[in-house]
C-alpha angles and dihedrals in degrees: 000000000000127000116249121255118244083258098058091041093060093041092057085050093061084060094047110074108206099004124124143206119224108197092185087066104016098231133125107238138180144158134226141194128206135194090243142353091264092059087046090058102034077064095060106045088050079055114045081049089052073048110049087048086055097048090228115095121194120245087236141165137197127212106178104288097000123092116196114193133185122186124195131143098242093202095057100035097239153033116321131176082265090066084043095056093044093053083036083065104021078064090064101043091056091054089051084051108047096258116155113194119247126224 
């Protein structure tokens, strides 16, 4: 899979409230928080199921009630569509779970 031109890339952001593009390290990232741990995780496990189905799994960690996620493809040493479609879901399943996105 290709990486994704400047132009795409920017255009994906527009969709990704709260996301972020670091040019230094070429990944997607964003932050969450959550009303408790439980939501937080709850968070997590809907999306390392969303994923494994898709065969490409998020560098992430978990304090308490915050949730931080990068997103590369590793094999192509960058941001591809496939890192588009996870945070687009990962997006939604923050709203079902009470995520509210960190600046």
């Amino acid at each position: 899979m290709a990486l994704l031109s400047d132009e795409l890339r920017s255009m994906l952001l527009a969709e990704l409230p709260g996301w972020t593009y670091d040019p230094g390290s070429h990944v997607l990232h964003a932050a969450y928080r959550f009303p408790s741990f439980v939501e937080a995780f709850s968070f997590m496990t809907a999306c390392a199921l969303v994923a494994e189905k898709m065969n490409h799994h998020p560098n992430w960690s978990n304090v308490y009630a915050t949730v931080d996620i990068v997103l590369y493809s590793h094999d192509e040493g960058g941001v591809t569509e496939r890192d588009g479609a996870l945070a687009r879901k990962m997006v939604l399943l923050a709203a079902q779970h009470g995520g509210v996105p960190q600046s």
